[in-house]
C-alpha positions in Angstrom: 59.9 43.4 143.4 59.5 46.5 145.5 62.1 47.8 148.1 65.7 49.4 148.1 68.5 46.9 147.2 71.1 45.9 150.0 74.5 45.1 148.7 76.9 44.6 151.2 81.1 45.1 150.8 84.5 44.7 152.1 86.7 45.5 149.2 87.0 42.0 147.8 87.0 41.7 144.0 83.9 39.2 144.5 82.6 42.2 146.4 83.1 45.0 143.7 81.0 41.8 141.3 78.5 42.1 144.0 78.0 46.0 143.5 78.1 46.0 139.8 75.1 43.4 139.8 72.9 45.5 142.4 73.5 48.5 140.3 72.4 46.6 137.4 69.6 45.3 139.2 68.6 48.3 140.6 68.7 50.6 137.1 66.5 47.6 135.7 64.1 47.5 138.6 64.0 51.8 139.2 65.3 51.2 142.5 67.6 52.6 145.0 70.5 51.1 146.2 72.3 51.0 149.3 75.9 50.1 150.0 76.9 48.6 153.3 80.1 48.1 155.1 80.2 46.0 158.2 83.1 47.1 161.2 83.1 43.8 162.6 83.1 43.1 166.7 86.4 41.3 166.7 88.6 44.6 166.2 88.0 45.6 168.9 89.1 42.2 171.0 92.8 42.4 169.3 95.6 44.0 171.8 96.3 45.9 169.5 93.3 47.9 169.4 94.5 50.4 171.7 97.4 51.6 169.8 97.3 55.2 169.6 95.5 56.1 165.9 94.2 52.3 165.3 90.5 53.1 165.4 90.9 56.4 163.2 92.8 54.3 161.1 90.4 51.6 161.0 87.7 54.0 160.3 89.4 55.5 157.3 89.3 52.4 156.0 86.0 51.5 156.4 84.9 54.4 154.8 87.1 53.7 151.9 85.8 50.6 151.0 82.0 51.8 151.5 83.1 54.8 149.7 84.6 53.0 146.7 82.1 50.8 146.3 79.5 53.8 146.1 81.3 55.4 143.3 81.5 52.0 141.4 78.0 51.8 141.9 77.5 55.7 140.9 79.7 54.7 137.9 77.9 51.8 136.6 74.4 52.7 137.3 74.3 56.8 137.0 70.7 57.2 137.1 70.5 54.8 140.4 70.3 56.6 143.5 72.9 55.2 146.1 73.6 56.2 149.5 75.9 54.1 152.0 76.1 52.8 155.4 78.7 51.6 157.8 77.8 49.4 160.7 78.9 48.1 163.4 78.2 43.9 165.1 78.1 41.1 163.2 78.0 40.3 158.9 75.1 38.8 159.5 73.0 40.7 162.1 74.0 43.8 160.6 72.6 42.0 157.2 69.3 41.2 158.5 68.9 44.5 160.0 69.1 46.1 157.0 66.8 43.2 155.3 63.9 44.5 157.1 62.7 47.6 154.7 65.0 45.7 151.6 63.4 44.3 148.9 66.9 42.2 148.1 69.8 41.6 149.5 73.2 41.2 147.2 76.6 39.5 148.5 79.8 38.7 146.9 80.0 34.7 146.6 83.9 35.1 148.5 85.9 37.6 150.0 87.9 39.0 153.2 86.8 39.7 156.8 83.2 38.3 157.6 82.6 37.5 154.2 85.3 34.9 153.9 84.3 32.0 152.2 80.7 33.4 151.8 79.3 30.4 149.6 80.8 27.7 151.7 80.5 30.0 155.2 77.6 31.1 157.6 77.3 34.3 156.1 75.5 32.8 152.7 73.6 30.1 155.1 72.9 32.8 157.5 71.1 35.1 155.2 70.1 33.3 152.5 67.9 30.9 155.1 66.4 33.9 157.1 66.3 36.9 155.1 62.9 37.9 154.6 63.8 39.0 151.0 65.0 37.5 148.1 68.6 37.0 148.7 71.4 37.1 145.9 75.2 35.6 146.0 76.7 36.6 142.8 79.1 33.8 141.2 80.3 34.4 138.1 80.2 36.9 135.8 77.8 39.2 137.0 76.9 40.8 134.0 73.9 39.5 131.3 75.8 37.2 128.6 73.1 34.5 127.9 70.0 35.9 128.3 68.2 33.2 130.6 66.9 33.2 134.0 66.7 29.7 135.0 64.5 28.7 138.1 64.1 25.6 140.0 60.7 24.1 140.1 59.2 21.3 142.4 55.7 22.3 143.0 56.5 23.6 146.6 55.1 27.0 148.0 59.2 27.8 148.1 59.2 26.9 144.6 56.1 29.1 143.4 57.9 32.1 145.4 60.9 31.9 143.2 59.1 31.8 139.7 57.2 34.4 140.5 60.9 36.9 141.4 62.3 34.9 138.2 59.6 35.7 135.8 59.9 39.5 137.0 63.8 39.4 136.4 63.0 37.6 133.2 60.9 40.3 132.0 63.2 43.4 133.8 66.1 41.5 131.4 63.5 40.4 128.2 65.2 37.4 128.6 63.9 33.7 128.6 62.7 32.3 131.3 63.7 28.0 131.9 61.9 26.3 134.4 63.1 23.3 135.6 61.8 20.2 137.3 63.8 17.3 138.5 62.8 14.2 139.8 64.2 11.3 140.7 63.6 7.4 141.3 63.7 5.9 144.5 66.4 3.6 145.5 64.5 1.0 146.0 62.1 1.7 143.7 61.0 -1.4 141.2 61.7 1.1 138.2 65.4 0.8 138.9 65.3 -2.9 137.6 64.8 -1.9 134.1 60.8 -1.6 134.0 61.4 1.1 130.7 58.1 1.2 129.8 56.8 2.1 133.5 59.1 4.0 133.7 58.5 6.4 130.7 55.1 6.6 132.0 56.1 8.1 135.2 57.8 10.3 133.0 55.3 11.7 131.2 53.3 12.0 134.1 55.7 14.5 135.6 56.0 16.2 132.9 52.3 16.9 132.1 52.3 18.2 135.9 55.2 20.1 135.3 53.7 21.7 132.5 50.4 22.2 134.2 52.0 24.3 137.1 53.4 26.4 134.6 50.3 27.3 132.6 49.3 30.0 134.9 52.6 31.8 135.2 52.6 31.6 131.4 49.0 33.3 131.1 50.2 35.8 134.1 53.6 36.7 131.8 52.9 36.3 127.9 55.8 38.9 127.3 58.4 36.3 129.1 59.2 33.4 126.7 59.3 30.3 128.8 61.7 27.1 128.2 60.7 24.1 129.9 63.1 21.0 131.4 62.2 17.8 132.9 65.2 16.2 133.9 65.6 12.7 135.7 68.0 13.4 138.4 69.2 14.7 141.1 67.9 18.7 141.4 71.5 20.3 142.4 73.2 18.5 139.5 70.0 19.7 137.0 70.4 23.0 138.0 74.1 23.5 138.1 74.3 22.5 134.8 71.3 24.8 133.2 73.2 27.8 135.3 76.7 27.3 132.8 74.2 29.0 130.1 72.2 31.5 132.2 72.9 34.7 133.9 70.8 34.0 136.9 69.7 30.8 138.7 66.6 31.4 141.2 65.7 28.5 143.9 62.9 28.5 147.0 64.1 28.9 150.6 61.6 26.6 153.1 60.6 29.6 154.7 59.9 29.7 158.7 62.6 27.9 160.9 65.2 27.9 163.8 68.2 26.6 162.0 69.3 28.8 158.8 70.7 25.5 156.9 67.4 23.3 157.1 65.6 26.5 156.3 67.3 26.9 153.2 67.2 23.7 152.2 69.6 20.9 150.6 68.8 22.1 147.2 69.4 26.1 147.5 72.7 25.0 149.3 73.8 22.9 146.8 73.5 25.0 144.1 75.0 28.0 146.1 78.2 25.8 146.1 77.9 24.8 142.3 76.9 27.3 140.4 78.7 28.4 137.4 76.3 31.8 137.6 74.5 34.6 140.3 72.3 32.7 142.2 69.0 34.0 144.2 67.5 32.3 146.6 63.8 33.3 147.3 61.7 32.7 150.3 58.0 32.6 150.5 56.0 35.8 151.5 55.2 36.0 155.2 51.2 36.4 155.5 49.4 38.1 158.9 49.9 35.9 161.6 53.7 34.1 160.8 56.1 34.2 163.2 59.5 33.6 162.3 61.0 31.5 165.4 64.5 32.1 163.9 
């Protein structure tokens, strides 16, 4: 967990949640953080753009929501270096621009301007599924209450890539990590017809792989106490529930691809709409030789 933390603003109340986390984050992690404000394209395409004093005004307030945010950040976090930026283009170019050199990126889950409907909207999907950083949409209250990091666990490479950012929040927060695996039964599967013994057998079998996945990371962190769930279901509906006790849910991103919604994948959207806490998503690290079509 290395790199300056991105948080980007527009004055929304989901926004000013957004900053308080990062400079949480930040103090925890000895980071820097940077506040960004994004001057989207389309003021310039409204007639009345050329009103004499628009763009000055415009500008004032651009800086006064950057500004504000700083000083909430400054507030919060006083040992946190923070500097600001205002850009101009699009939320999400101007995102990933910045996501470059970032070592997270931190957005309200709702607000005004481009960030309108962030968890249901492009912007989430947009940078979430391309961000080459861990990427965080803060729902909820975005201060520590429960002391659990929950992270979603399926055995992928996108799945390794978030415990390994959730263990190190677990440990930033000494609080407990929960893995958890869910799995379900196929349709048409024979074990739908009542076969309970088979079917507690594939149970256990899942669970012993569950748990030997986990034995490394638990001999990589013995400071991070680790909860385990195997659930039978579906892995939104697991998660979303586990994240009403936790102060941080943290799910895998596919990694390379063209379209930012199959990149992130129907899981990490699905808890992006439903959870009752912040949520990260996590992509896996690029080695030499990727090449990110999108």
């Amino acid at each position: 967990m290395t790199g300056r933390i991105v948080v980007g603003v527009d004055g929304s109340p989901a926004a000013t949640a957004a900053v308080e986390w990062a400079a949480d984050d930040a103090a925890r992690r000895g980071a820097a953080l940077r506040v960004v404000h994004v001057r989207e394209e389309w003021a310039h395409e409204y007639p009345f753009h050329a009103v004499p004093g628009f763009d000055e005004s415009l500008t004032e307030y651009c800086e006064g929501v950057v500004g504000a945010a700083a000083e909430r950040a400054r507030g919060r976090a006083p040992g946190v270096e923070v500097t600001t930026a205002l850009a101009e283009g699009t939320v999400i170019g101007s995102l990933m621009a910045e996501a470059g050199d970032a070592g997270e990126i931190v957005l309200g889950s709702r607000g005004m301007g481009g960030f309108t409907g962030l968890v249901l909207g492009s912007v989430s999907i947009g940078v979430a599924g391309r961000a080459p950083c861990p990427v965080v949409v803060v729902r909820g209250p975005s201060q520590a209450v429960h002391g659990e990091v929950v992270v979603g666990l399926d055995g992928s490479s996108h799945s390794e890539a978030a415990l390994e950012y959730g263990f190190a929040q677990a440990r930033l927060r000494k609080a407990r990590l929960r893995a958890v695996h869910a799995w379900q039964i196929p349709a048409s599967s024979p074990f739908a017809l009542g076969y309970a013994d088979v079917l507690d057998e594939v149970f256990q079998r899942e669970s012993a792989g569950f748990r030997r996945r986990l034995e490394p990371w638990r001999d990589k962190h013995p400071d991070v106490e680790v909860a385990e769930s195997v659930v039978s279901g579906h892995p939104v509906a697991a998660l979303s529930d586990a994240s009403r006790q936790a102060d941080l849910v943290v799910v895998g991103s596919r990694g390379l691809g063209r379209v930012a919604a199959a990149v992130l994948g129907s899981v990490g959207h699905g808890v992006l709409h439903h959870a009752h806490c912040p949520v990260a998503v996590v992509r896996p690290r690029r080695t030499a030789g990727d090449e990110d079509p999108g």
